[in-house]
Short mmCIF file of the C-alpha atoms (twelve columns), coordinates in Angstrom:
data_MODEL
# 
_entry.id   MODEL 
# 
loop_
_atom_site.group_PDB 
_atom_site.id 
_atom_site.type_symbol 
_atom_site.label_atom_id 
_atom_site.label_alt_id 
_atom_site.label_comp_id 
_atom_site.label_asym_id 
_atom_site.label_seq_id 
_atom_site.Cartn_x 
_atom_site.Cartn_y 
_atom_site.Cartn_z 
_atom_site.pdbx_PDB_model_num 
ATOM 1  C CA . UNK A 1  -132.338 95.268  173.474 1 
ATOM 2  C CA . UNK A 2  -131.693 97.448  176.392 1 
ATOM 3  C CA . UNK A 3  -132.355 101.007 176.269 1 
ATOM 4  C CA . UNK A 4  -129.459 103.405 177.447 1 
ATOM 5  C CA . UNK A 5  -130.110 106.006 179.919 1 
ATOM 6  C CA . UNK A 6  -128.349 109.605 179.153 1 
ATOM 7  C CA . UNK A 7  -125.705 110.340 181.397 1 
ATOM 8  C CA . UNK A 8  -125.424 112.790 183.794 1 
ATOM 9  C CA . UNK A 9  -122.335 114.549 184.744 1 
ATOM 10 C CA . UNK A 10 -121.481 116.953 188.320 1 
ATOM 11 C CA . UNK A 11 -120.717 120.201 187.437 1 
ATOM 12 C CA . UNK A 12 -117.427 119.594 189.543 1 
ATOM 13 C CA . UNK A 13 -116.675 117.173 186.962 1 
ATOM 14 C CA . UNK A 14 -117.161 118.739 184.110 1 
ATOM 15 C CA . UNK A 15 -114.962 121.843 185.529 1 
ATOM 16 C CA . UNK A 16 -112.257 119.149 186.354 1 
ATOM 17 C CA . UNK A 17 -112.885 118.173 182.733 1 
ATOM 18 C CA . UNK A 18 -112.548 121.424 181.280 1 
ATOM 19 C CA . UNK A 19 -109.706 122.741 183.128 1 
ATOM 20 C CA . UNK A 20 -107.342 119.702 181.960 1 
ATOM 21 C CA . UNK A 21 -108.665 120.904 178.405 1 
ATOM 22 C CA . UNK A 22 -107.633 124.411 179.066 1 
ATOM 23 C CA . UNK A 23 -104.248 123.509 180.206 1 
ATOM 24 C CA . UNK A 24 -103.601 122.075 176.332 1 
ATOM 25 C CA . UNK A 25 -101.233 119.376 178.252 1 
ATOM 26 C CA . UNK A 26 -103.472 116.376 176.012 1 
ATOM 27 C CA . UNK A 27 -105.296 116.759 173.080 1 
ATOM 28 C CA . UNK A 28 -109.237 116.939 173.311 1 
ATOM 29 C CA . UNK A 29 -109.137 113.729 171.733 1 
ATOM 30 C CA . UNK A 30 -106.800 112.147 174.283 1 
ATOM 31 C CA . UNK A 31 -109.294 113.643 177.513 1 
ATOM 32 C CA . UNK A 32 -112.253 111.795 175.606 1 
ATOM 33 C CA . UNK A 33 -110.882 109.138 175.628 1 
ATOM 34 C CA . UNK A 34 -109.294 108.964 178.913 1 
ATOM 35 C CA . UNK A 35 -113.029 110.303 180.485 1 
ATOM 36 C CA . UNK A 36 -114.966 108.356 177.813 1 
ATOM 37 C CA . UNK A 37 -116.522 111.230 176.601 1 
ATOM 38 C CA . UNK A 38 -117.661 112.539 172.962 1 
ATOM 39 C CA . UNK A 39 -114.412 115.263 171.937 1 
ATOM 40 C CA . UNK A 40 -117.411 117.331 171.119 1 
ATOM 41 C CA . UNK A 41 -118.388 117.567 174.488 1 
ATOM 42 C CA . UNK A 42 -115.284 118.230 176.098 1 
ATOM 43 C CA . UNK A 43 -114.736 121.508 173.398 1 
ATOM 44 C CA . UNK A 44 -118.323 122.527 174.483 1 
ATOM 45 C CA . UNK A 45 -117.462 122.410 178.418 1 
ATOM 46 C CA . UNK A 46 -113.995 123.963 177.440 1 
ATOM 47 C CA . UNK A 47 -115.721 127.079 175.579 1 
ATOM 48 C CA . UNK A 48 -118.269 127.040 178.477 1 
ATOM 49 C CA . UNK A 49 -115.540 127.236 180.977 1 
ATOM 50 C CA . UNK A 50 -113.574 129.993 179.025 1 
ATOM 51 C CA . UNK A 51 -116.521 132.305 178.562 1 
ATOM 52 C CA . UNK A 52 -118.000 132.288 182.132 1 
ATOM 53 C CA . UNK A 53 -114.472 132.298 183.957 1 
ATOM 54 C CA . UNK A 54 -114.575 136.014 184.805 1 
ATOM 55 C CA . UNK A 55 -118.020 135.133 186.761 1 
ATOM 56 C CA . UNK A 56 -116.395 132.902 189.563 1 
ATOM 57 C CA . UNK A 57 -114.981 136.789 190.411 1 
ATOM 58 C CA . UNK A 58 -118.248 138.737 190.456 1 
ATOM 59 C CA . UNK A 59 -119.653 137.193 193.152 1 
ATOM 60 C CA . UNK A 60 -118.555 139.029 196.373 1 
ATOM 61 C CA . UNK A 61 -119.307 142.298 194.334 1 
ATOM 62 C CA . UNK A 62 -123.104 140.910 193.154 1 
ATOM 63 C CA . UNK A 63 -123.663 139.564 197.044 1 
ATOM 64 C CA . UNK A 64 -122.969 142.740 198.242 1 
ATOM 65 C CA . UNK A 65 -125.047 144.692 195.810 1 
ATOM 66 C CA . UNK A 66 -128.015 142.591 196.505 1 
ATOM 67 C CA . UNK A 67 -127.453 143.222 200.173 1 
ATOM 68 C CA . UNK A 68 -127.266 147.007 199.480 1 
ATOM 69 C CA . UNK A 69 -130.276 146.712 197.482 1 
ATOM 70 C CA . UNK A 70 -132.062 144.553 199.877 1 
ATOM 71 C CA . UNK A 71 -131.905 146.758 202.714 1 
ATOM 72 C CA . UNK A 72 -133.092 150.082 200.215 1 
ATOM 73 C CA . UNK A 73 -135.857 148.044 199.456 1 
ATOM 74 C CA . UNK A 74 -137.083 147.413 203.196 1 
ATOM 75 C CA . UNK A 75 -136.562 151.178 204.420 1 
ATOM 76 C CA . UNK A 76 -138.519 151.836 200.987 1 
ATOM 77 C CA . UNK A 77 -141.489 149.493 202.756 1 
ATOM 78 C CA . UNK A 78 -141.174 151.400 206.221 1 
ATOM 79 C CA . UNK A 79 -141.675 154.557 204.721 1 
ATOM 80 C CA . UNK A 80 -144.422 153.273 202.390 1 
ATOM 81 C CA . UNK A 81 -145.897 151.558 205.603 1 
ATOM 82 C CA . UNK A 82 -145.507 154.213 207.919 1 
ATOM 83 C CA . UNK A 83 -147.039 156.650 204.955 1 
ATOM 84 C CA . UNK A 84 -150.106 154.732 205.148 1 
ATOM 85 C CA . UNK A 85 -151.028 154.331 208.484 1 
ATOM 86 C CA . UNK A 86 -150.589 158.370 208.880 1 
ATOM 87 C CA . UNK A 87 -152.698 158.929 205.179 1 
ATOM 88 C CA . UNK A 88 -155.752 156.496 207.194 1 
ATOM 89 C CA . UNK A 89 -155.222 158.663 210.447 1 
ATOM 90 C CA . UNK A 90 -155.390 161.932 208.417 1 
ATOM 91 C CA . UNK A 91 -158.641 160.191 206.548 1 
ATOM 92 C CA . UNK A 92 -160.530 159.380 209.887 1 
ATOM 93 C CA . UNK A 93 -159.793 162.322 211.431 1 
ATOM 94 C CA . UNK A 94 -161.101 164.928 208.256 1 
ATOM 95 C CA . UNK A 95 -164.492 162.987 208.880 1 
# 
C-alpha cells in the first residue's frame, strides 16, 4: 500500500482558486470538482481571500512607513554615535 504525500498548492493558485469562488459564477462544489479539491478547502481559501483583500492595498503605504522609519532610526544611531565619542573625549580630558 502506497502512502500518499500531502499536496502542496502555489499561493498563485490558490488566489486563482479563490477568485473564481468569489465571482459565485459555479458553485463551490462545481470548482472542487473541476480543481479536484475538498469544497471545504476552496470555502477556506475563499474566506481567506475575502478577509485579507484590503492588504494587497496597504503595501505602498507600509513600504513607505518603514522607509520613514528606517531612516529615523539611523540619524537616531548618528546622534547616539556621535554622543559617545564626545562623552569619551569629555571623560579623557576631566582626567
Amino acid at each position: 500500500m502506497m502512502k500518499k504525500t500531502r499536496r502542496r498548492f502555489s499561493s498563485d493558485f490558490k488566489a486563482k482558486v479563490a477568485m473564481e469562488a468569489s465571482k459565485e459564477r459555479m458553485t463551490i462544489e462545481e470548482l472542487s470538482k473541476k480543481y479536484d479539491l475538498h469544497p471545504n478547502q476552496v470555502g477556506e481559501w475563499k474566506k481567506a481571500f475575502q478577509a485579507n483583500a484590503g492588504k494587497v492595498f496597504q503595501v505602498d503605504i507600509s513600504t513607505k512607513e518603514d522607509r520613514d522609519k528606517d531612516k529615523l532610526i539611523d540619524e537616531l544611531y548618528k546622534q547616539i554615535g556621535q554622543l559617545k565619542v564626545d562623552n569619551d573625549w569629555l571623560k579623557k580630558k576631566l582626567l
